[in-house]
VEXPA-393692 format. One record per residue: residue number from 1; chain; x, y, z of N, C-alpha, C in turn. Coordinates in Angstrom, 1 decimal, decimal comma. Each point is the difference from the previous one (the first is absolute). Layout:
# residues N
REC    nr   kette     n.xx     n.yy     n.zz    ca.xx    ca.yy    ca.zz     c.xx     c.yy     c.zz
REC   NUM       A        X        Y        Z        X        Y        Z        X        Y        Z
...
***
This chain:
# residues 94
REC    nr   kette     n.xx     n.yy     n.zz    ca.xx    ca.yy    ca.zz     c.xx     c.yy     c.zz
REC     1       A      0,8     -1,2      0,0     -0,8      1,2      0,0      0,9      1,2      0,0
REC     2       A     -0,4      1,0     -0,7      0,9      1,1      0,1     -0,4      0,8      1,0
REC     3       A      1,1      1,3      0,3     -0,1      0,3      1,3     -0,3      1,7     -0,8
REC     4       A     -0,9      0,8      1,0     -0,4      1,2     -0,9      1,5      0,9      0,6
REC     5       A     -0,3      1,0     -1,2      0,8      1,3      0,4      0,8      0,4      1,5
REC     6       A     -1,4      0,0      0,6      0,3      0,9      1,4      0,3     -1,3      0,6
REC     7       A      0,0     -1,5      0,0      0,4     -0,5      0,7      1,6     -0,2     -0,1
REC     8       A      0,7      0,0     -1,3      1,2     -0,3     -0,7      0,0      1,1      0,8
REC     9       A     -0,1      1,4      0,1      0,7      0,9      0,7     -0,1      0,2      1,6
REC    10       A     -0,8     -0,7      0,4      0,3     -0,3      1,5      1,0     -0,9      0,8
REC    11       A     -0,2     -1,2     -1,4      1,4     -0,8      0,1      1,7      0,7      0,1
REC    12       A     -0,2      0,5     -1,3      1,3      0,8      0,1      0,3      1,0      1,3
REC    13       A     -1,4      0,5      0,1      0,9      1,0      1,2      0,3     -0,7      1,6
REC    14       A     -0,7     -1,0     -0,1      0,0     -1,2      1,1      1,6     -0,5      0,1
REC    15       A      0,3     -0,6     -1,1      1,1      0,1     -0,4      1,8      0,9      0,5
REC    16       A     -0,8      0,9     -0,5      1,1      1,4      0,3      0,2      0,4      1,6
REC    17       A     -1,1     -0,1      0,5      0,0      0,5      1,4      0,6     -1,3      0,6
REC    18       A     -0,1     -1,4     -0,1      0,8     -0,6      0,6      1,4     -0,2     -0,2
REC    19       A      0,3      0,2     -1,6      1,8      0,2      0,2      0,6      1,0      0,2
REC    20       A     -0,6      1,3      0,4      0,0      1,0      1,0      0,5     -0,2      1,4
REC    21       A     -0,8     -0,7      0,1     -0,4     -0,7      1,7      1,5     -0,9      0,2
REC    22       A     -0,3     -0,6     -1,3      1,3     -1,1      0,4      1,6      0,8     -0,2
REC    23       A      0,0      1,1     -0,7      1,3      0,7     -0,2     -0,3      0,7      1,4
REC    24       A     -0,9      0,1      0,4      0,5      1,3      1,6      0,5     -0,9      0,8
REC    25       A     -0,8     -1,2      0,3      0,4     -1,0      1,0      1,5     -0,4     -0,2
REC    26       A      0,2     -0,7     -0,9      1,5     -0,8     -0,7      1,1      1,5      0,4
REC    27       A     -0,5      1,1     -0,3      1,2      1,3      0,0      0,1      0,2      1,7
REC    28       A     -1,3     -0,3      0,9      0,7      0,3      1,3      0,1     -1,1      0,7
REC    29       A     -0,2     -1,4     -0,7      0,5     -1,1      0,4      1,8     -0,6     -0,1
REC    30       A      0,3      0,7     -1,1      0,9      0,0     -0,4      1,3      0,8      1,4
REC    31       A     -0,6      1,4      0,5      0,5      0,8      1,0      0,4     -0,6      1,0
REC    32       A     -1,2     -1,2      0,8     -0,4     -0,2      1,0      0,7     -1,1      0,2
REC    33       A      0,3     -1,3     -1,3      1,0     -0,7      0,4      1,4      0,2      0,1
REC    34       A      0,3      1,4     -0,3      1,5      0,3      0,8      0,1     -0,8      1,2
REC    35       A     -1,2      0,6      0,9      0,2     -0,1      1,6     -1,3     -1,1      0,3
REC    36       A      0,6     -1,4      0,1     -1,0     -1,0      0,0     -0,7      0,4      1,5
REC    37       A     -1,2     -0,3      0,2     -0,5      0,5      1,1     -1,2     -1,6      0,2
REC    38       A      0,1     -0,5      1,0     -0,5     -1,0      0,8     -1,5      0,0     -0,5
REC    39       A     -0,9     -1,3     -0,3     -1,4      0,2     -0,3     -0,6     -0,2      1,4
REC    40       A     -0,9      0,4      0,4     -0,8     -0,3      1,5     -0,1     -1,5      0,0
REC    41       A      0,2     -0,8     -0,1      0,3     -1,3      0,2      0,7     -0,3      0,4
REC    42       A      1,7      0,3     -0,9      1,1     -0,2      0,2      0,5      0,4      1,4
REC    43       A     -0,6      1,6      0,2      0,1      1,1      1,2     -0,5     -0,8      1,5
REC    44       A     -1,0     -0,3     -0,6     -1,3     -1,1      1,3      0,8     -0,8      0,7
REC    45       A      0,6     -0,9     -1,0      1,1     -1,2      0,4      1,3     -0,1      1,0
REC    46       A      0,1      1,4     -0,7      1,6      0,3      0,8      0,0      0,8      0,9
REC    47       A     -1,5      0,5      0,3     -0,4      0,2      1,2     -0,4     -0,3      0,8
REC    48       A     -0,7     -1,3      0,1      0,1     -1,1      0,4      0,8     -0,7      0,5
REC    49       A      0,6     -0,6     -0,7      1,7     -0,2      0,2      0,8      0,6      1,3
REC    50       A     -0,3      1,4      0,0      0,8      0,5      1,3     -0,9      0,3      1,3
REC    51       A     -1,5     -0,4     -0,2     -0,6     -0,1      0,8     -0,7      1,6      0,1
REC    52       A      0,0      0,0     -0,6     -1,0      1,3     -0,3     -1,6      0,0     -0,4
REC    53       A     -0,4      1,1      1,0     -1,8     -0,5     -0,2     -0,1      1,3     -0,3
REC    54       A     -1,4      0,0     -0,9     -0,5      1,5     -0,9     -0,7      0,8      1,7
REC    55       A      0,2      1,1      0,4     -0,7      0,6      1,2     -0,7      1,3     -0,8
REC    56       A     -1,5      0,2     -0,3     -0,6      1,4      0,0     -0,4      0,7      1,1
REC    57       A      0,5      1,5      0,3     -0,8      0,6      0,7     -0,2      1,1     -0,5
REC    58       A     -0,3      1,2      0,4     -0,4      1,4     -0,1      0,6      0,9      0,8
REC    59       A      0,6      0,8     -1,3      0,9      1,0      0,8     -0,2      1,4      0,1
REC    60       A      0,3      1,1      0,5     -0,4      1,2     -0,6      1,1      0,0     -1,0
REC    61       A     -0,5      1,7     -1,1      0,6     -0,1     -0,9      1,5      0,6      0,1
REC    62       A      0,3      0,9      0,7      1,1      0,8      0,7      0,8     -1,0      0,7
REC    63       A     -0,6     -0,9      0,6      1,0     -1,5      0,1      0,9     -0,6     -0,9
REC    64       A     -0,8     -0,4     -0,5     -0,2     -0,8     -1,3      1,3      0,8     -1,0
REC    65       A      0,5      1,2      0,0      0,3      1,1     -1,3      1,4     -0,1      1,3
REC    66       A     -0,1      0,1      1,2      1,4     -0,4      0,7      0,7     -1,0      0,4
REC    67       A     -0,8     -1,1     -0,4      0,4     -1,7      0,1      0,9     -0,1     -1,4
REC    68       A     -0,9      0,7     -1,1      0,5     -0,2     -1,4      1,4      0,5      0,1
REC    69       A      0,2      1,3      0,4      1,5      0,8     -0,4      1,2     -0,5      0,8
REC    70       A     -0,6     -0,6      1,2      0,4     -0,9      0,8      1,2     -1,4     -0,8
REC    71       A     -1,6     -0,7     -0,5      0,6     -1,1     -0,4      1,1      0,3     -1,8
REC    72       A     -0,1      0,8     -0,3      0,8      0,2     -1,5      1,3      0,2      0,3
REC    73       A      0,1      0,0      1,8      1,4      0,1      0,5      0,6     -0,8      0,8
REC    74       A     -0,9     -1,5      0,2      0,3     -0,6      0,8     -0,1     -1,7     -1,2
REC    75       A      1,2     -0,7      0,5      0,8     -0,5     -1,1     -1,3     -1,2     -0,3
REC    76       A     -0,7     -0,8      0,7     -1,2     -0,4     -0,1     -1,4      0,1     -0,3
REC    77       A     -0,1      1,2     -0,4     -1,0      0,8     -0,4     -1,0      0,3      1,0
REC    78       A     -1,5      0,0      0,0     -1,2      0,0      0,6      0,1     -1,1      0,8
REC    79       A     -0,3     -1,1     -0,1      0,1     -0,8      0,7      1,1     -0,5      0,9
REC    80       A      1,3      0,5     -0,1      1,1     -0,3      0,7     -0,3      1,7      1,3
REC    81       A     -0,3      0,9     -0,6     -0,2      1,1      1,0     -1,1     -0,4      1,0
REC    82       A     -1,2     -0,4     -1,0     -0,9     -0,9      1,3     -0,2     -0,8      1,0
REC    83       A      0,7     -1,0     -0,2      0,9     -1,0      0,3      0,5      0,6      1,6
REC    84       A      1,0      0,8     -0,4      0,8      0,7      0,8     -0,4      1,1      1,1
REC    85       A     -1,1      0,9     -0,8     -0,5      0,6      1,2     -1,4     -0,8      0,9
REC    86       A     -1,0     -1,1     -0,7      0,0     -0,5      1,0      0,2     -1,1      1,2
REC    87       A      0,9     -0,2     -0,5      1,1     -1,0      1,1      0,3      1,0      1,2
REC    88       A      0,5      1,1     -0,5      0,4      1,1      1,2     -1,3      0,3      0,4
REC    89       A     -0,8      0,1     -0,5     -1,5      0,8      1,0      0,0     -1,5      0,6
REC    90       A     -0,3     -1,2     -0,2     -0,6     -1,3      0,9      1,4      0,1      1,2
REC    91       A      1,2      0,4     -0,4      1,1     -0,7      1,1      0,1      1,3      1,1
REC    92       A     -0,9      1,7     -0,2     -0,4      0,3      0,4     -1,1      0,2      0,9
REC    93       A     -0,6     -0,5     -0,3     -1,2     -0,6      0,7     -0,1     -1,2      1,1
REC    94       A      1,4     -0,5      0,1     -0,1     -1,6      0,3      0,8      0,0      1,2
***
């Protein structure tokens, strides 16, 4: 069966917008495997591994903005700064 005008041209532009899609993706894919970065599985595992359990709470945000500046200078990051101050609040407490 033939296909009409306007469908031939919805194809094509169907078309275009995905090798679009696939040249943006592939160009900042391309970036990203410079610096291989762990998939949340991989991350899960080896968090595990060291005995690490996921903890959510709620922080204020003015916390939160001095934990951060905190941790970009502490060789462990967030979690190693965490880690660390509260061990000192419980050994203070104790």
């Amino acid at each position: 069966m033939a296909m009409k005008k306007t469908d031939l041209e919805k194809n094509k532009a169907l078309k275009l917008t995905n090798s679009m899609k696939l040249a943006t993706a592939d160009r900042f894919g391309k970036a990203s495997a410079a610096a291989p970065a762990l998939d949340r599985r991989e991350q899960r595992k080896l968090d595990q591994a060291q005995g690490l359990v996921p903890f959510a709470c709620k922080l204020n945000s003015e916390l939160v903005e001095q934990l951060k500046e905190r941790a970009l200078q502490h060789p462990d990051g967030m979690t190693g700064l965490l880690t660390e101050i509260i061990k000192r609040g419980l050994a203070a407490d104790a």
